[in-house]
Backbone as JSON, one array per atom type, in Angstrom:
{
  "sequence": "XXXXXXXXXXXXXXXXXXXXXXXXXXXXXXXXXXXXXXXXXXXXXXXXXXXXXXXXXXXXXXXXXXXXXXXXXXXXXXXXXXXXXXXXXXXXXXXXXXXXXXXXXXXXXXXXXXXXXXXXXXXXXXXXXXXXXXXXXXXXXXXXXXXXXXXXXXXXXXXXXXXXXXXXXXXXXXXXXXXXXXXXXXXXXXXXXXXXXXXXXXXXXXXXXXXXXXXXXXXXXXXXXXXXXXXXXXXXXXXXXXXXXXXXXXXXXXXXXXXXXXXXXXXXXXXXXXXXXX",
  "N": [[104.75, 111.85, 104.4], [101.67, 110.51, 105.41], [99.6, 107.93, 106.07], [97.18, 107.28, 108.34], [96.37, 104.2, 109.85], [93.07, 102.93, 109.63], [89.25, 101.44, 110.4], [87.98, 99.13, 108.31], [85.47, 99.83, 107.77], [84.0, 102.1, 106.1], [84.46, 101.17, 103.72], [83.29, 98.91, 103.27], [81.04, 100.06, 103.72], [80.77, 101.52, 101.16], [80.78, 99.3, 98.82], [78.53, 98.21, 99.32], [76.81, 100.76, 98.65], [77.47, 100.51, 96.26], [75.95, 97.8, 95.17], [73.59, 98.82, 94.96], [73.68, 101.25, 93.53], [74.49, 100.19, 90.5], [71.85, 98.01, 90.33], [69.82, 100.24, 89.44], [71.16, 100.71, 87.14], [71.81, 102.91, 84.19], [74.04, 103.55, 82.48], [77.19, 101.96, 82.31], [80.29, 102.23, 82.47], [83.83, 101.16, 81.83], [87.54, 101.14, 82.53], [90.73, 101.18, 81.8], [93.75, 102.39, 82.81], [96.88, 102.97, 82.1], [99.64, 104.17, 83.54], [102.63, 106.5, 83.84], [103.37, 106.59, 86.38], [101.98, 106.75, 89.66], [100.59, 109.57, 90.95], [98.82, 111.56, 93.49], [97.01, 114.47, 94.79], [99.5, 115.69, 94.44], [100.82, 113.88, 96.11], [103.19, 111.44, 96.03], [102.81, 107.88, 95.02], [103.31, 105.76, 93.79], [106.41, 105.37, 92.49], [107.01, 104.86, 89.66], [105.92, 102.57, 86.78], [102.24, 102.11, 86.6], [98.55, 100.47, 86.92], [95.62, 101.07, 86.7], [92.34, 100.09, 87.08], [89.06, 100.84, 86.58], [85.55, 101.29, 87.55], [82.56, 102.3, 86.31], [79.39, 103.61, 87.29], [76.29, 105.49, 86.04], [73.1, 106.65, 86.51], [69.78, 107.47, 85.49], [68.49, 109.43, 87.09], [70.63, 110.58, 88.3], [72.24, 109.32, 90.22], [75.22, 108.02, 90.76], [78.08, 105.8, 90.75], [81.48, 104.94, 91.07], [84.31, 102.2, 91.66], [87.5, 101.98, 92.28], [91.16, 101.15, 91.1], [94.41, 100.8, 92.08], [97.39, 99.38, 90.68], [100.66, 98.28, 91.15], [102.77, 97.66, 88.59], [105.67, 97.71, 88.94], [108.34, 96.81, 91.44], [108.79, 98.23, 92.44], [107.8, 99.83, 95.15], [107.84, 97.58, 96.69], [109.42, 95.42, 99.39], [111.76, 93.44, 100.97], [110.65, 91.13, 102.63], [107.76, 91.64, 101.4], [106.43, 91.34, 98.04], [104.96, 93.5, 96.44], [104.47, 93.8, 93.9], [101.98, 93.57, 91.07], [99.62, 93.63, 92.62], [96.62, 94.66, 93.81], [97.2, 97.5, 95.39], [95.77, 99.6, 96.11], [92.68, 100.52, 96.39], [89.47, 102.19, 95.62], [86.44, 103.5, 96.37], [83.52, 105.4, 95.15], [80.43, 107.76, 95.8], [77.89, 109.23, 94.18], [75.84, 112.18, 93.71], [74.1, 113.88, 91.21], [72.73, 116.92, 91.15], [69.72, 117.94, 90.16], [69.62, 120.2, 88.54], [68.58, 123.61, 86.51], [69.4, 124.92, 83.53], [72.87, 127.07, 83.16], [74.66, 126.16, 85.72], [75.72, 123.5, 87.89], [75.75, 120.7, 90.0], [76.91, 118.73, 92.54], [77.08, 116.28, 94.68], [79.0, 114.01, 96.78], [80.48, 111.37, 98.34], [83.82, 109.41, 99.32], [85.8, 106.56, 99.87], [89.06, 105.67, 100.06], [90.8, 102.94, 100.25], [94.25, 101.99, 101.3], [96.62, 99.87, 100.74], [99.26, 99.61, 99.94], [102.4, 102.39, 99.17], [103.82, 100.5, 102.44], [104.32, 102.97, 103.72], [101.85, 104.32, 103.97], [99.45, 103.29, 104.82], [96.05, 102.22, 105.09], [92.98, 103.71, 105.96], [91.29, 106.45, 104.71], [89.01, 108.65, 104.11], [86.16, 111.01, 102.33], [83.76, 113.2, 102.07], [82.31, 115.74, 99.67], [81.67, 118.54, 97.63], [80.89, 119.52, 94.76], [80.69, 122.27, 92.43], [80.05, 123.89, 89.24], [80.07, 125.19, 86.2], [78.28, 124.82, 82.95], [79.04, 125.63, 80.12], [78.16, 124.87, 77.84], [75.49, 125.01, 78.04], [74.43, 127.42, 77.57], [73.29, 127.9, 75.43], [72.97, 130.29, 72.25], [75.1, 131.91, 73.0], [77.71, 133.88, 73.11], [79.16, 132.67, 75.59], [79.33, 129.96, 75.68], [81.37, 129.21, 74.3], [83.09, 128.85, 76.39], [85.8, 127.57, 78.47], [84.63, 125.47, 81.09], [84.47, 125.93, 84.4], [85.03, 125.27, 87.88], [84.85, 124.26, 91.29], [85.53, 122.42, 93.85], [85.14, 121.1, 97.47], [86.52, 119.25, 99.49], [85.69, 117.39, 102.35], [87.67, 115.93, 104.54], [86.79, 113.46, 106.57], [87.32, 110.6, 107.67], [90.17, 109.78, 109.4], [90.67, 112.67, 109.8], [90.05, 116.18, 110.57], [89.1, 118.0, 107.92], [89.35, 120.24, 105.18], [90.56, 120.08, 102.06], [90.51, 122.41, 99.08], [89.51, 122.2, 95.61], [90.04, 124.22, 92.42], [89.48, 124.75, 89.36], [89.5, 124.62, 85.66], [88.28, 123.65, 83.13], [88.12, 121.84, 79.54], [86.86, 120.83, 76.34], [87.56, 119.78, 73.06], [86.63, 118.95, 69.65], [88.25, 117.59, 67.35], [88.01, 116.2, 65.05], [85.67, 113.78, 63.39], [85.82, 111.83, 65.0], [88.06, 111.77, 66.85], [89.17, 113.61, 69.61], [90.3, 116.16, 72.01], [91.33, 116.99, 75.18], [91.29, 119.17, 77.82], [92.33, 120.4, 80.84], [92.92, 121.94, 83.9], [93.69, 122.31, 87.23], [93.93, 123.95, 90.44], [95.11, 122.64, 94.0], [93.94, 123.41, 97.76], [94.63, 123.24, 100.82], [93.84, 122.87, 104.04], [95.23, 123.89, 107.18], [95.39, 121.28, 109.27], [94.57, 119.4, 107.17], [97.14, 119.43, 105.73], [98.96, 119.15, 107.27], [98.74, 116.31, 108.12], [98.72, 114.69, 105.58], [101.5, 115.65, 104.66], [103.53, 115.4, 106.25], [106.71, 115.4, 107.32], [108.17, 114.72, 109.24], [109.39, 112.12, 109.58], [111.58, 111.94, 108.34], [113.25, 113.05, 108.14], [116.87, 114.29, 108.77], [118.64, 113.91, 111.16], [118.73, 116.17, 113.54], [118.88, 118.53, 111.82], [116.38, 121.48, 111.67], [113.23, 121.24, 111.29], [109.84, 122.54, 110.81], [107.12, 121.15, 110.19], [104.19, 121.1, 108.43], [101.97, 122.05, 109.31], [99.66, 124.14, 108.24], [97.9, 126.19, 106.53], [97.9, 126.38, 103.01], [98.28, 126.47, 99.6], [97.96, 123.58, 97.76], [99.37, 121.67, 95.29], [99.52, 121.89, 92.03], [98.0, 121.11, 88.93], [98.37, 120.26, 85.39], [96.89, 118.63, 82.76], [96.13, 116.6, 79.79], [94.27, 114.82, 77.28], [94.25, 112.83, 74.6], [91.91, 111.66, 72.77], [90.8, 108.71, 70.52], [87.53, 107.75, 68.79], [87.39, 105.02, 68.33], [84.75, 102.8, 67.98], [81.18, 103.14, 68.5], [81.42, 102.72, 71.09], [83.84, 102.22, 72.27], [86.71, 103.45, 73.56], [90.04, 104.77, 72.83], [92.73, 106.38, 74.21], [95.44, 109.1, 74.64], [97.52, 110.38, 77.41], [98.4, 112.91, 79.21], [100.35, 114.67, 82.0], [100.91, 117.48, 84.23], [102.4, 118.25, 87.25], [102.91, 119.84, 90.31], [104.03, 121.18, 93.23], [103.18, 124.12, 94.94], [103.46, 126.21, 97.38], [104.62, 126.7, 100.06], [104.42, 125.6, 103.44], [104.08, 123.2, 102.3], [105.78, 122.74, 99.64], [108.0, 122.18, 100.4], [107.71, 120.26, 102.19], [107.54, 118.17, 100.76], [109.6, 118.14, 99.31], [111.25, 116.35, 100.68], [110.25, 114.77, 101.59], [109.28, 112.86, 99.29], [111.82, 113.65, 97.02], [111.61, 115.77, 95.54], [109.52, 118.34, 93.85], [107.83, 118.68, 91.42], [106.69, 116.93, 88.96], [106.24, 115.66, 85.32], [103.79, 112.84, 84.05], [102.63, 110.61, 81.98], [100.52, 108.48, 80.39], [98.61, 106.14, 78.73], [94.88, 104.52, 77.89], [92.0, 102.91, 77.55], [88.87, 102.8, 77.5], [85.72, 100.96, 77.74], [81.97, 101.4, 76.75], [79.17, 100.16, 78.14]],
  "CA": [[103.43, 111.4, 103.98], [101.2, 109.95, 106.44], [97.79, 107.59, 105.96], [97.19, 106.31, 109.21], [95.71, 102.61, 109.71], [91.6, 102.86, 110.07], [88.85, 100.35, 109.87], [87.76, 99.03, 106.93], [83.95, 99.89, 107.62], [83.71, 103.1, 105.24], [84.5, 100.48, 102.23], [82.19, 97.75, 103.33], [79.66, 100.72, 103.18], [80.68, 101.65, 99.65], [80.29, 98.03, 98.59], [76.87, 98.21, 99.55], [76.15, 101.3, 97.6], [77.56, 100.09, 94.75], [74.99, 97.39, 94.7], [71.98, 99.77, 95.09], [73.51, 102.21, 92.07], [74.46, 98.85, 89.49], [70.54, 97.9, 90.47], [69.54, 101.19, 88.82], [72.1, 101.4, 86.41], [71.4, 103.43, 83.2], [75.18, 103.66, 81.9], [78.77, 101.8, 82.99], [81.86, 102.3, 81.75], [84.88, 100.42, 82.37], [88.57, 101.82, 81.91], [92.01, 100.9, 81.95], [94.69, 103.36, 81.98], [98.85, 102.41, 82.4], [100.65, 105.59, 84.04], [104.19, 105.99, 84.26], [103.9, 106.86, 87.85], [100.88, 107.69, 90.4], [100.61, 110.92, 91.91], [97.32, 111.95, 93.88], [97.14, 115.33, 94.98], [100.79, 116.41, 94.65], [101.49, 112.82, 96.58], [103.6, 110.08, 95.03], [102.16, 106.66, 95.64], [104.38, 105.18, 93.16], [107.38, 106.26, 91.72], [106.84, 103.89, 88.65], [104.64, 102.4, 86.12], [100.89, 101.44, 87.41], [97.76, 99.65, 86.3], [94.65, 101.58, 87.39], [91.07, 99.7, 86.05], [88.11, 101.36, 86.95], [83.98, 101.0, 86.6], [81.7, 104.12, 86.72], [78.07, 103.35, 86.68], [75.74, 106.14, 86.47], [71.42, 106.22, 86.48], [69.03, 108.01, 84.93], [68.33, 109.95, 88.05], [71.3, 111.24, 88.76], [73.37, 109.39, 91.1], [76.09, 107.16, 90.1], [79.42, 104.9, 91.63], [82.55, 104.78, 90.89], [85.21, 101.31, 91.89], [88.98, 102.3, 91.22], [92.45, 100.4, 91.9], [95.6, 100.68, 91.86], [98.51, 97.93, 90.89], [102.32, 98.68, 90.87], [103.67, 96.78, 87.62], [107.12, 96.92, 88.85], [108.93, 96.24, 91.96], [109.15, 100.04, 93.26], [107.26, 99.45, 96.43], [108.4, 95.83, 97.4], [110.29, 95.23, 100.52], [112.62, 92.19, 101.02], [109.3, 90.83, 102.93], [106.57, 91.69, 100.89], [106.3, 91.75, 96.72], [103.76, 94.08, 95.65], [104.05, 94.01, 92.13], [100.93, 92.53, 90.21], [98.86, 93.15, 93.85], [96.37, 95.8, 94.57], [97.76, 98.68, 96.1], [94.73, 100.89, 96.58], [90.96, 100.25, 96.07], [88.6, 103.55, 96.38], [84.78, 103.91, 95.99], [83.12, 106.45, 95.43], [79.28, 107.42, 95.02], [77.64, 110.69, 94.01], [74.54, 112.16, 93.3], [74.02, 115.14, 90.62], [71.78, 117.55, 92.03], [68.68, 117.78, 89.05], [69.53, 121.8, 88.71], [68.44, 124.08, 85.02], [70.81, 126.36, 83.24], [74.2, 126.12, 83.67], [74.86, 125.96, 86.92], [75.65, 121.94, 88.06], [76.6, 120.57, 91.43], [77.31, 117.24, 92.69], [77.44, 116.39, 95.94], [79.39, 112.55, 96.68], [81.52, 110.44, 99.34], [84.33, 108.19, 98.3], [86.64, 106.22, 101.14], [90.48, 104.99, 100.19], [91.85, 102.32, 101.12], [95.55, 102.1, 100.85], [97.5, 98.9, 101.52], [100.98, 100.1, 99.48], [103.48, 101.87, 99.4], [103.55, 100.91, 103.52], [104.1, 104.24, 104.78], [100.98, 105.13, 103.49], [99.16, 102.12, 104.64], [95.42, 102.66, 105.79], [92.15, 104.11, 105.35], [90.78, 107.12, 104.55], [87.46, 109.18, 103.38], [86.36, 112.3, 102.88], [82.21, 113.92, 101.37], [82.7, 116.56, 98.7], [80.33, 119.23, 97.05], [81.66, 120.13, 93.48], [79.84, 123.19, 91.28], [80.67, 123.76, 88.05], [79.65, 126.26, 85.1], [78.58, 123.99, 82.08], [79.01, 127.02, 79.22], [77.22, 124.39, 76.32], [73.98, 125.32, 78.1], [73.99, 128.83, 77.43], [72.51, 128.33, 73.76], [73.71, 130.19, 71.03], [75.64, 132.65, 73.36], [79.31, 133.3, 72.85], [79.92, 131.87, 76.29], [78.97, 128.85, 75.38], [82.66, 128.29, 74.08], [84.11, 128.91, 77.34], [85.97, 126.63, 79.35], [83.78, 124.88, 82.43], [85.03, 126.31, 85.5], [84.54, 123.9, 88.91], [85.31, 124.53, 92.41], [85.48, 121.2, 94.96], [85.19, 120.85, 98.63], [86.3, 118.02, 99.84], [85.67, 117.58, 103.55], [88.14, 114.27, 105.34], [86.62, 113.14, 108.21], [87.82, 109.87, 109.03], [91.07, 110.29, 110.01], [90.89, 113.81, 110.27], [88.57, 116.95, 110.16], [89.59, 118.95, 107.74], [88.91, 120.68, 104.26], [90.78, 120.24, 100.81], [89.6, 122.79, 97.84], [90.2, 122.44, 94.32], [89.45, 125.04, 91.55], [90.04, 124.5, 88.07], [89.24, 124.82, 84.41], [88.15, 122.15, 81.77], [87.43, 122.42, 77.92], [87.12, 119.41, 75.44], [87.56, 120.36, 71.37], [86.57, 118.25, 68.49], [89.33, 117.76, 66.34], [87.45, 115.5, 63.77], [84.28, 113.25, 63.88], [86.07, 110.26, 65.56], [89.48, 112.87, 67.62], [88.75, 115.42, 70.17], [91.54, 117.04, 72.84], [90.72, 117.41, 76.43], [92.63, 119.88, 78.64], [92.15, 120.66, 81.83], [93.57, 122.69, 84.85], [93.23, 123.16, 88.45], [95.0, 123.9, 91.96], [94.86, 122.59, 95.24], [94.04, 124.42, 98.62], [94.57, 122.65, 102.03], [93.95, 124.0, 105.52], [96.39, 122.65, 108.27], [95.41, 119.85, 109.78], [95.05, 118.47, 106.01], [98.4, 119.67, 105.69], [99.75, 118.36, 108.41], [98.36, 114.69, 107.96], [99.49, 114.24, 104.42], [103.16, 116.02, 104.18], [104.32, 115.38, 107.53], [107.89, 114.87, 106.99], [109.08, 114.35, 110.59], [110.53, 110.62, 109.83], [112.66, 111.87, 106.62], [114.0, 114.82, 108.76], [118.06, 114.38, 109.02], [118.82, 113.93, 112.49], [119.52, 117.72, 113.92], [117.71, 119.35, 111.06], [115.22, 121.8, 111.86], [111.86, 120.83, 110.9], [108.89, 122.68, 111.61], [106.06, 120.56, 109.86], [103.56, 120.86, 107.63], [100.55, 122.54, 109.68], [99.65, 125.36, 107.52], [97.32, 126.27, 105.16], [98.65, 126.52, 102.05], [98.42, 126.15, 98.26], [99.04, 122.61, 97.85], [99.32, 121.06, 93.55], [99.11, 122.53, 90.54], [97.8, 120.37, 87.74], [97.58, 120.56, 83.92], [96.14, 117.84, 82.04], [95.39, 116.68, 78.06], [93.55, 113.81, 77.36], [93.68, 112.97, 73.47], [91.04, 110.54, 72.73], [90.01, 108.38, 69.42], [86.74, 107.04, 69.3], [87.05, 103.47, 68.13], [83.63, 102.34, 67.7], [80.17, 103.59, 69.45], [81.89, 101.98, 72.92], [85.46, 101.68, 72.53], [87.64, 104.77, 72.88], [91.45, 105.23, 73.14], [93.36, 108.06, 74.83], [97.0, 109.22, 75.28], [97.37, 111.0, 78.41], [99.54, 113.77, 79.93], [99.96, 115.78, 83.14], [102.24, 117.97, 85.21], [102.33, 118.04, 88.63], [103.84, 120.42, 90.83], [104.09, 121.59, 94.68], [103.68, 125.41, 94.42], [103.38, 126.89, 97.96], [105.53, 126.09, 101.21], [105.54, 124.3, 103.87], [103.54, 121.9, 101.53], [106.59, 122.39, 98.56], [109.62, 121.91, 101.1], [107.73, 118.9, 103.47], [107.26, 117.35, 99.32], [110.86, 117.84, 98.54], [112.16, 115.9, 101.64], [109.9, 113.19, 101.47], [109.64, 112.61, 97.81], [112.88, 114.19, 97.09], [111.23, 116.46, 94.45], [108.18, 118.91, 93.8], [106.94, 118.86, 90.61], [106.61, 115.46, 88.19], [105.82, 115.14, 84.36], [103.55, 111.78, 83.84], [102.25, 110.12, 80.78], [99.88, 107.62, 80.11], [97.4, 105.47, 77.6], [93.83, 104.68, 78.83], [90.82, 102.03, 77.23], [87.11, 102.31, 78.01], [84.68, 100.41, 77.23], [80.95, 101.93, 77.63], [77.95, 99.0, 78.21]],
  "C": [[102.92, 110.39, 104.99], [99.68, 110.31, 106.59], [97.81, 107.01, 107.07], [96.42, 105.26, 109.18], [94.33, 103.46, 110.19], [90.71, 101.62, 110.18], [88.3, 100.38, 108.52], [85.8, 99.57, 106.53], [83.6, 101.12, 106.16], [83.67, 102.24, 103.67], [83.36, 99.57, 102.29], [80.88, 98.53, 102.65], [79.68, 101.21, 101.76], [80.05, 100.66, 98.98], [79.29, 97.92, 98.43], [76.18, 98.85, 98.54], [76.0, 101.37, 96.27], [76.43, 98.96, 94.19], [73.93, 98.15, 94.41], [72.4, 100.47, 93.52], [73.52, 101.25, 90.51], [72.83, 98.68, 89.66], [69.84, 98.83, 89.66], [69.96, 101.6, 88.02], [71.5, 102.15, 85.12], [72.7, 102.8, 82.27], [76.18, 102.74, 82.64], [79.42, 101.82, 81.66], [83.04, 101.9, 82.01], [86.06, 100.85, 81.78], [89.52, 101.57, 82.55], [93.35, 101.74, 81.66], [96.14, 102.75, 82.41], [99.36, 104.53, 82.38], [102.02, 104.83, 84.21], [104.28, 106.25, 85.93], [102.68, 107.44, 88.57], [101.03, 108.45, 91.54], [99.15, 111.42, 91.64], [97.6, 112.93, 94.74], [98.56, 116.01, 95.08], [101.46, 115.37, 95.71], [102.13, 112.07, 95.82], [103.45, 108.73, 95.31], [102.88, 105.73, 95.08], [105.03, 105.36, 92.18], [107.97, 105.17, 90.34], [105.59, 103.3, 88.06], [103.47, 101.52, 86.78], [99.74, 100.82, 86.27], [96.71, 100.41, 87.01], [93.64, 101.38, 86.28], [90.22, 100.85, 87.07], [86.31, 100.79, 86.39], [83.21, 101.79, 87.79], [80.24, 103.14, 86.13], [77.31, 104.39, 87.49], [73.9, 105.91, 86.57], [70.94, 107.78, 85.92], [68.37, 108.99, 85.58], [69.23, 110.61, 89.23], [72.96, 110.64, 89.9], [74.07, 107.68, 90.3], [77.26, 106.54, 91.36], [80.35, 104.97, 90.93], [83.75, 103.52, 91.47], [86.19, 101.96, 91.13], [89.93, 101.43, 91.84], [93.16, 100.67, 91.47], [96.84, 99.8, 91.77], [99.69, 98.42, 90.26], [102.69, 97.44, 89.59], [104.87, 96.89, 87.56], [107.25, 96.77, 90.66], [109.32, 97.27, 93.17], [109.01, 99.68, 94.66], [107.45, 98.33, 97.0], [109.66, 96.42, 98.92], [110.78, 93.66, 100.43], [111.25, 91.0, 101.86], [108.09, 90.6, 102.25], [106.55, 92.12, 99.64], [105.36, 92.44, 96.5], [103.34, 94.4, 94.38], [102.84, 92.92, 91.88], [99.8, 92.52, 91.11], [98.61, 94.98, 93.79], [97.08, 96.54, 95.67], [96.74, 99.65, 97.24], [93.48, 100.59, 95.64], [90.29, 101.48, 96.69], [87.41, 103.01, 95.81], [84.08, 104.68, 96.31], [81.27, 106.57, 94.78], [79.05, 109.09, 95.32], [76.02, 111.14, 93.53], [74.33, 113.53, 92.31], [72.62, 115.96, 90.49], [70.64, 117.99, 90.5], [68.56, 119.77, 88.76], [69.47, 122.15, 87.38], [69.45, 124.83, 84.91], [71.81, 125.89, 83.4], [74.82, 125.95, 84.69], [74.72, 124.48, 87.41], [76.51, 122.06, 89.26], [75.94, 118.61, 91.91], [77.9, 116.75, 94.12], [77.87, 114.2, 96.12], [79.94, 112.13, 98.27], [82.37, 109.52, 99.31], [85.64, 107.81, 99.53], [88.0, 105.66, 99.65], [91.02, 104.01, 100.75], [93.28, 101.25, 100.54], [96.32, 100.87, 101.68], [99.39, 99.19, 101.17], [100.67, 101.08, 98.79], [102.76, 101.49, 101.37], [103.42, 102.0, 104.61], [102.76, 105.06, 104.58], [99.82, 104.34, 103.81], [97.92, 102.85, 105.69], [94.33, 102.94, 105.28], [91.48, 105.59, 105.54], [89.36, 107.69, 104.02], [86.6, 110.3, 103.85], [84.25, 112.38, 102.1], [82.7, 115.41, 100.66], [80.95, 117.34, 98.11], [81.25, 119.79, 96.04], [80.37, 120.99, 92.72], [80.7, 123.5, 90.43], [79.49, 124.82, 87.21], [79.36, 125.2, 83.61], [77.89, 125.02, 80.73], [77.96, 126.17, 77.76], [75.36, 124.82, 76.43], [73.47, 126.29, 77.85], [73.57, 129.14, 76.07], [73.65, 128.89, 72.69], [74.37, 131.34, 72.01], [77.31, 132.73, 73.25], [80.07, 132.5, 74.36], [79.6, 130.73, 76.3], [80.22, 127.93, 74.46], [83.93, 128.31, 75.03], [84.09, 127.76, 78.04], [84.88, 126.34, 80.33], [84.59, 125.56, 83.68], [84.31, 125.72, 86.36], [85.18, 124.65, 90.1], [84.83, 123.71, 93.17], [85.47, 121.9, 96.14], [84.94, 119.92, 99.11], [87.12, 118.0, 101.83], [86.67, 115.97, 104.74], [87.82, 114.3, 106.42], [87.02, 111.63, 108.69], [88.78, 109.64, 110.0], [91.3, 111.58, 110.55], [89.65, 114.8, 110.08], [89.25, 117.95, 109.83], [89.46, 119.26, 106.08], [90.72, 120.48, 102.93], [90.23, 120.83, 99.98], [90.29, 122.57, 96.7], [89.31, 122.83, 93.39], [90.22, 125.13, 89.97], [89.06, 125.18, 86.73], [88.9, 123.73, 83.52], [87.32, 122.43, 80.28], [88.15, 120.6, 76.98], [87.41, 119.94, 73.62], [87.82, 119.13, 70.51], [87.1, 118.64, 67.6], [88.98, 116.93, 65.15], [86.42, 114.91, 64.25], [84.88, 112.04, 64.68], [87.46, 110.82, 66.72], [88.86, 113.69, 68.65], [90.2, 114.59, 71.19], [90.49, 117.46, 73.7], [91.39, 118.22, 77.43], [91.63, 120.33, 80.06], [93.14, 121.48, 83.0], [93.6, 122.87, 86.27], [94.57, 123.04, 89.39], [93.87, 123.63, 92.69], [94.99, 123.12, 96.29], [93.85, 123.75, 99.84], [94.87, 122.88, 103.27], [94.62, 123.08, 106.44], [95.95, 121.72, 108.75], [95.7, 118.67, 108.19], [96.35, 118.42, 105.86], [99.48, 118.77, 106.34], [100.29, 116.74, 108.38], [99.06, 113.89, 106.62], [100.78, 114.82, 104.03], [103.49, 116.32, 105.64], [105.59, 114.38, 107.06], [108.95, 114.62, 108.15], [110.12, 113.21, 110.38], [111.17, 110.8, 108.85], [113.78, 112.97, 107.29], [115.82, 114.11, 109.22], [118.35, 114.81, 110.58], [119.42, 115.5, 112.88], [119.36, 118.72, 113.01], [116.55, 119.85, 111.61], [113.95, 121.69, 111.09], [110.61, 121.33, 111.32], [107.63, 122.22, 111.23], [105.43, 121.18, 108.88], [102.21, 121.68, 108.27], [100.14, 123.82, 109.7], [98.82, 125.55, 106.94], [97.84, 127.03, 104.52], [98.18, 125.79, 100.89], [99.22, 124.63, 98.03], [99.84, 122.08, 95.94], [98.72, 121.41, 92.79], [98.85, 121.76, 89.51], [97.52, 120.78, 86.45], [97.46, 119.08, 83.33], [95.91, 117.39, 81.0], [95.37, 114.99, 78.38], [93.32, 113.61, 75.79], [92.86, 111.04, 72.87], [90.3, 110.13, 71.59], [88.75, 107.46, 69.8], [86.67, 106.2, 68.06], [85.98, 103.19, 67.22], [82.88, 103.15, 68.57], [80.84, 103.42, 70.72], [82.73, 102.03, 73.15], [86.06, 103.27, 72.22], [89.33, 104.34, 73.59], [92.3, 106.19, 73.42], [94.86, 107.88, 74.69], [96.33, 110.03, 76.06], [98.57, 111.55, 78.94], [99.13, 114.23, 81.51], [100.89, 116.02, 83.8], [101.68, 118.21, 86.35], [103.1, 118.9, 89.68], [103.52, 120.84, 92.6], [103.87, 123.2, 94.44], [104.26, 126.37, 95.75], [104.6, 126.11, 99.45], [104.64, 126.51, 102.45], [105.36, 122.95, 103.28], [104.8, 121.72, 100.64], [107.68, 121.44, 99.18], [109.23, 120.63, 101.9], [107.94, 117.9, 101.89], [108.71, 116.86, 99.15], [111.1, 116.52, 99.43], [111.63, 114.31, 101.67], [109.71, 112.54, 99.95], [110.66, 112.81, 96.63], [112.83, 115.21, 95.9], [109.96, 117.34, 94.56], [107.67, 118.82, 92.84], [107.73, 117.27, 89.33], [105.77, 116.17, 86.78], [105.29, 113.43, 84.48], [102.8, 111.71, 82.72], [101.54, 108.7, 81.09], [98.58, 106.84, 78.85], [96.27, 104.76, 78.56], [93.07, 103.75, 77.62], [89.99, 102.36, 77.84], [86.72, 102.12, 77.04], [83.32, 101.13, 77.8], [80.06, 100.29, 77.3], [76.82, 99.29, 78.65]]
}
């Protein structure tokens, strides 16, 4: 796994836009979830329990922000040097705009930079521009597809470190299980053309001296995700979730660079989650 060091400019410019979308805000929402362990795209960032707040503010016109972080609550990532428990890890921002389209047809075009101070081998910045469409089946009236899942398909383009495409194509369906309960499930895979490949499961420095190794620069099927999200709603504002999800490697040279550097391919994680809306 390998984030290389960048500058920090791509965040400064988030920063910025986050003032402009707060200025316009319509909606925020603020949310706190506790994972047993964070894994981002079929990566492991930390192989133990985390702290990830967040605050989403959207407008009335479509485009919205996103602030996220990440904080190790144990000890995982520390070095005899440097404690990182209780200390940002990873700060992203992201901003988006949702394209004003009828029917069900929705698309969302955004930009959201990374930047990763722990674990250190991962240490750096990243940021990529994305175009997500999506099927939103509630619009189709009284039609029977109107109880089908959402189906989505990403493209997310990384250019600062690299130039190179990530897709992900999934599934998502919510179901009201009482007036105050609903169940959220979700689904997708990831699809990453070599150079992405390359950049994030390069396992050269894990490689056993005199082991053949031929890298990572492939395209290939990278993480399989499933998802549930069961969520009480509180009050008007306050909801509470449990949270699942599996995680897996499916395709090679992405499964086998996974094993070597994470010493595994596929993860069960669990978590509980708070938002507040304002």
């Amino acid at each position: 796994m390998n984030r290389k060091s960048g500058g920090r400019t791509a965040a400064v410019i988030g920063a910025m836009l986050a003032g402009a979308a707060v200025a316009q805000a319509a909606e925020a929402t603020f949310e706190a979830s506790v994972w047993s362990k964070y894994i981002w795209r079929g990566q492991v960032y930390t192989d133990d329990a985390v702290l990830q707040p967040s605050l989403g503010v959207s407008t009335d016109f479509g485009l919205g922000f996103n602030a996220w972080m990440n904080m190790d609550l144990t000890d995982v990532n520390s070095t005899p040097e440097n404690s990182t428990q209780g200390y940002p890890g990873e700060i992203d921002f992201t901003i988006y705009y949702g394209l004003p389209l009828e029917g069900v047809l929705q698309a969302e075009i955004g930009a959201a930079t990374y930047v990763i101070a722990e674990p250190a081998s991962a240490a750096g910045t990243t940021a990529d521009c994305y175009l997500k469409l999506s099927l939103d089946p509630s619009k189709a009236g009284d039609s029977w597809a109107a109880a089908l899942p959402s189906p989505f398909a990403t493209a997310y383009y990384e250019f600062l470190e690299i130039d190179d495409f990530y897709f992900s194509f999934g599934l998502e369906k919510s179901f009201g299980l009482s007036e105050t309960v609903s169940l959220g499930l979700a689904a997708n895979v990831g699809y990453g053309l070599k150079d992405y490949n390359a950049f994030f499961f390069d396992a050269t420095d894990v490689v056993a001296e005199g082991e053949v190794y031929d890298g990572a620069e492939q395209d290939a099927f990278n993480d399989l995700n499933v998802s549930a999200e069961l969520a009480w709603q509180v009050t008007e504002k306050v909801t509470l979730s449990l949270l699942g999800q599996y995680t897996a490697l499916i395709e090679d040279p992405v499964q086998s660079s996974a094993e070597l550097i994470f010493g595994d391919d596929s993860w069960f994680i669990g978590g509980v989650k708070a938002a507040w809306a304002f």
